[in-house]
C-alpha positions as CSV (number, residue, x, y, z in Angstrom):
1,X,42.5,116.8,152.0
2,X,41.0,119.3,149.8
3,X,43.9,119.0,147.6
4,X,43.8,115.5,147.8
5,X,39.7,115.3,146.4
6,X,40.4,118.2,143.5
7,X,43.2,115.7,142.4
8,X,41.2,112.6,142.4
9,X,38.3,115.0,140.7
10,X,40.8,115.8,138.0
11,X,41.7,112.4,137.7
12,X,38.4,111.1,137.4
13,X,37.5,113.3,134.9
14,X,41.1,112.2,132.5
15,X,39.4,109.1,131.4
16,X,40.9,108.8,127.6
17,X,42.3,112.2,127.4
18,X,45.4,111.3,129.3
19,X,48.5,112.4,129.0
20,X,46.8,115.7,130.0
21,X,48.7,119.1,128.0
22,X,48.4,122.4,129.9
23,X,49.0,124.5,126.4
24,X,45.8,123.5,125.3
25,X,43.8,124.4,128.1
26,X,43.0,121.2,129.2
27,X,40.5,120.4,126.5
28,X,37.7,117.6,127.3
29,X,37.9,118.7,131.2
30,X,35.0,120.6,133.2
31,X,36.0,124.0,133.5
32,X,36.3,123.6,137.6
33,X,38.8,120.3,136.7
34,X,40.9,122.6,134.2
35,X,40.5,126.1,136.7
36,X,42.4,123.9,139.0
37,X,44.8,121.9,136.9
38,X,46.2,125.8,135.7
39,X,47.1,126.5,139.1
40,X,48.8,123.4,139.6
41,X,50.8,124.1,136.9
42,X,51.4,127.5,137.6
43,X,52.5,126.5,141.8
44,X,54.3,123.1,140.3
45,X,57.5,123.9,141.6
46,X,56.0,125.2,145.2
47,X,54.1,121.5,145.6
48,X,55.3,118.8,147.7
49,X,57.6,116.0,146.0
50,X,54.3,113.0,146.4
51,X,51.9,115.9,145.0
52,X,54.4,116.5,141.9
53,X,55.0,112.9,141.7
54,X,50.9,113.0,141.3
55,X,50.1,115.2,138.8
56,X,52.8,113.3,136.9
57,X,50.7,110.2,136.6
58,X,48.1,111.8,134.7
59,X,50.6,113.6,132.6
60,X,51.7,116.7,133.7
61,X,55.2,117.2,134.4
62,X,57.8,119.7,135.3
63,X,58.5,120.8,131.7
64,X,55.3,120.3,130.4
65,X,54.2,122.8,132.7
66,X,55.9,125.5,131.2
67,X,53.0,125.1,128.8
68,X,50.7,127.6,130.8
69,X,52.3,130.9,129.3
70,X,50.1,130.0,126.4
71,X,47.6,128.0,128.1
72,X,44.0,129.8,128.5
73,X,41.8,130.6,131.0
74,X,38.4,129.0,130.5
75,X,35.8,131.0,132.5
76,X,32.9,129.8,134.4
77,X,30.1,131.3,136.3
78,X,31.2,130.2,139.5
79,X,33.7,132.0,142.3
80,X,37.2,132.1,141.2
81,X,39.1,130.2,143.4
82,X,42.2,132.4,144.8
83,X,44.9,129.7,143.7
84,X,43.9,130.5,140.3
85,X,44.2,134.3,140.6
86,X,47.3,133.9,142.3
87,X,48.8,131.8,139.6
88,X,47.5,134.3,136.9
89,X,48.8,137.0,139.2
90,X,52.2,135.3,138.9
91,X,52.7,134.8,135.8
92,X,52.1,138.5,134.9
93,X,54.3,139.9,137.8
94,X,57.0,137.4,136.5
95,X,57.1,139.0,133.1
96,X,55.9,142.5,133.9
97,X,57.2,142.8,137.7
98,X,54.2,144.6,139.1
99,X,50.3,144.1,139.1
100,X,49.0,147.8,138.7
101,X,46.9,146.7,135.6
102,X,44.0,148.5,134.1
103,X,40.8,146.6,135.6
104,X,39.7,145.4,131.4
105,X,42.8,143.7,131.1
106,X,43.0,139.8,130.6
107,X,45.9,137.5,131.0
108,X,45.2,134.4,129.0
109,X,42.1,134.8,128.9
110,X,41.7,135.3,132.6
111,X,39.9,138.5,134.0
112,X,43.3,139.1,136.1
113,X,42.5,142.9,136.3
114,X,39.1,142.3,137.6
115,X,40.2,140.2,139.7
116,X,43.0,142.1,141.6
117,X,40.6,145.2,141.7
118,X,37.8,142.8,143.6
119,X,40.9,141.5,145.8
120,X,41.8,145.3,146.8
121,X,38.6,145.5,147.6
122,X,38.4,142.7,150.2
123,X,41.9,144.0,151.6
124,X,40.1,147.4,151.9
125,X,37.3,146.3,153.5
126,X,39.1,143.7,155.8
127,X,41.2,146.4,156.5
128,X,38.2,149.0,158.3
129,X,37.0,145.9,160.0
130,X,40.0,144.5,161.8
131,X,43.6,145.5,162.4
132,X,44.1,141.4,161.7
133,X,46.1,141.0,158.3
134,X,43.7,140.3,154.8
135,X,45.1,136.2,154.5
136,X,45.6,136.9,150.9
137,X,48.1,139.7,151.5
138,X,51.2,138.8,151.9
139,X,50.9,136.0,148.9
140,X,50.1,139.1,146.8
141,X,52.8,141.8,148.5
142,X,55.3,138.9,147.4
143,X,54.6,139.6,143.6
144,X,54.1,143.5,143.9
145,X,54.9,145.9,147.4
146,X,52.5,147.9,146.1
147,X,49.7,146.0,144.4
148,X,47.1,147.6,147.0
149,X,49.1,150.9,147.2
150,X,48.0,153.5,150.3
151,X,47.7,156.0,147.4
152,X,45.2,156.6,144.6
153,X,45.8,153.8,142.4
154,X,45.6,155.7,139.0
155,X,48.8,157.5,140.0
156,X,50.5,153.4,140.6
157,X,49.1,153.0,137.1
158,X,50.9,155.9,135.3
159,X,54.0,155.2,137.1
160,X,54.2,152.1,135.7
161,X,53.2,153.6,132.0
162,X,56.1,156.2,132.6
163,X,58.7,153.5,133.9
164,X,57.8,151.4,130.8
165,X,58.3,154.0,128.2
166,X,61.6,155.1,129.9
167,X,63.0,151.7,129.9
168,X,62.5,151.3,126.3
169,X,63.9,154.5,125.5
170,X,60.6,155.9,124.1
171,X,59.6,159.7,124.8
172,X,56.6,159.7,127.3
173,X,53.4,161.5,125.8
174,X,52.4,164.6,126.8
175,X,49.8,163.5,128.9
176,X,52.3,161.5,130.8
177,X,55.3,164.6,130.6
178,X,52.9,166.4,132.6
179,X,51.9,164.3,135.0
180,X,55.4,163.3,136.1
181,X,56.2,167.5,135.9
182,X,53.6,167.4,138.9
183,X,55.3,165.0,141.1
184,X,58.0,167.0,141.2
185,X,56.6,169.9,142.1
186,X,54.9,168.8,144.7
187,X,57.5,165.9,145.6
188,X,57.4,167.4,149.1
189,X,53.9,166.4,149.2
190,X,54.0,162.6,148.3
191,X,54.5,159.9,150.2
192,X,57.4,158.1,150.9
193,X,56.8,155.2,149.3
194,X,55.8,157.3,146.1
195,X,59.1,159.6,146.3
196,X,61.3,156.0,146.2
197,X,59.3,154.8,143.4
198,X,60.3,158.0,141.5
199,X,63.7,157.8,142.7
200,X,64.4,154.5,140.7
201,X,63.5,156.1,137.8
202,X,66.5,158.7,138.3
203,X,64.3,161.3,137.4
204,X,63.5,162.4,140.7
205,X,66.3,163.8,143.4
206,X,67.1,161.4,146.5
């Protein structure tokens, strides 16, 4: 039902501006309207056929969906709803497969490492409450194992700076030559789930 109302909020909102386009960030919607309308078109494919069927009678289809690489994120005061983050959350994994970003950056406009830094937060803190699971966990662990890593988190950040560079055949910085000098010196030391993510860099000895 709470689908059903944001829909018919969307809807009521179209008026003249129908066929609705994603890429341009929904122009001549509210900003709740168009928050909503990019996650739909980010979780399109994950929606029920009649809820598809839907969003297609005020314009937005399967392929005009593919619009919301460029589309941007138009911010508001209010709480960001989690659908949203999640769909930002997704399309950044998808091209970048992980979410250990630096907490200024944006993705289309969206504060996406803000966000995920307030969301390890609230997994942290749910975490010394209860023994209960954080209900936005596993939707996250599905785009990165270790988006809320149980180690320091500026150490998941240079890893991924490191597994970049390598990839592209560039020669790490010193900075960064160092730091990966130190885990393996003290490879013994790290934990496991560290030790495989330096083994699939085939730098580090199995």
């Amino acid at each position: 039902m709470a689908w059903q109302r944001a829909y018919h909020h969307a809807r009521k909102q179209c008026g003249s501006h129908q066929p609705l386009v994603p890429g341009d960030g929904f122009a001549g919607m509210g900003a709740s309207a168009a928050s909503w309308l990019y996650a739909q078109c980010a979780l399109f494919e994950e929606l029920h056929p009649r809820q598809q069927d839907l969003l297609q009678e005020i314009g937005i289809t399967a392929e005009g969906t593919q619009a919301r690489q460029t589309a941007r994120y138009r911010p508001t005061g209010a709480r960001i709803d989690f659908a949203v983050g999640l769909a930002h959350a997704r399309d950044y994994a998808g091209v970048h497969d992980h979410l250990a970003l630096p907490h200024p950056i944006q993705h289309h406009g969206f504060p996406l490492g803000r966000w995920l830094t307030g969301k390890r937060g609230e997994a942290g803190a749910h975490a010394r409450r209860t023994p209960a699971p954080w209900p936005g966990m596993q939707a996250l662990v599905a785009l990165d194992p270790w988006w809320f890593p149980p180690w320091a988190f500026a150490w998941q950040r240079d890893y991924h700076r490191l597994r970049l560079l390598l990839a592209a055949g560039l020669e790490p910085p010193p900075k960064l030559r160092s730091w990966i000098s130190e885990q393996l010196a003290q490879r013994h030391t790290l934990l496991p789930g560290q030790q495989r993510l330096l083994q699939e860099l085939r730098i580090f000895p199995v």
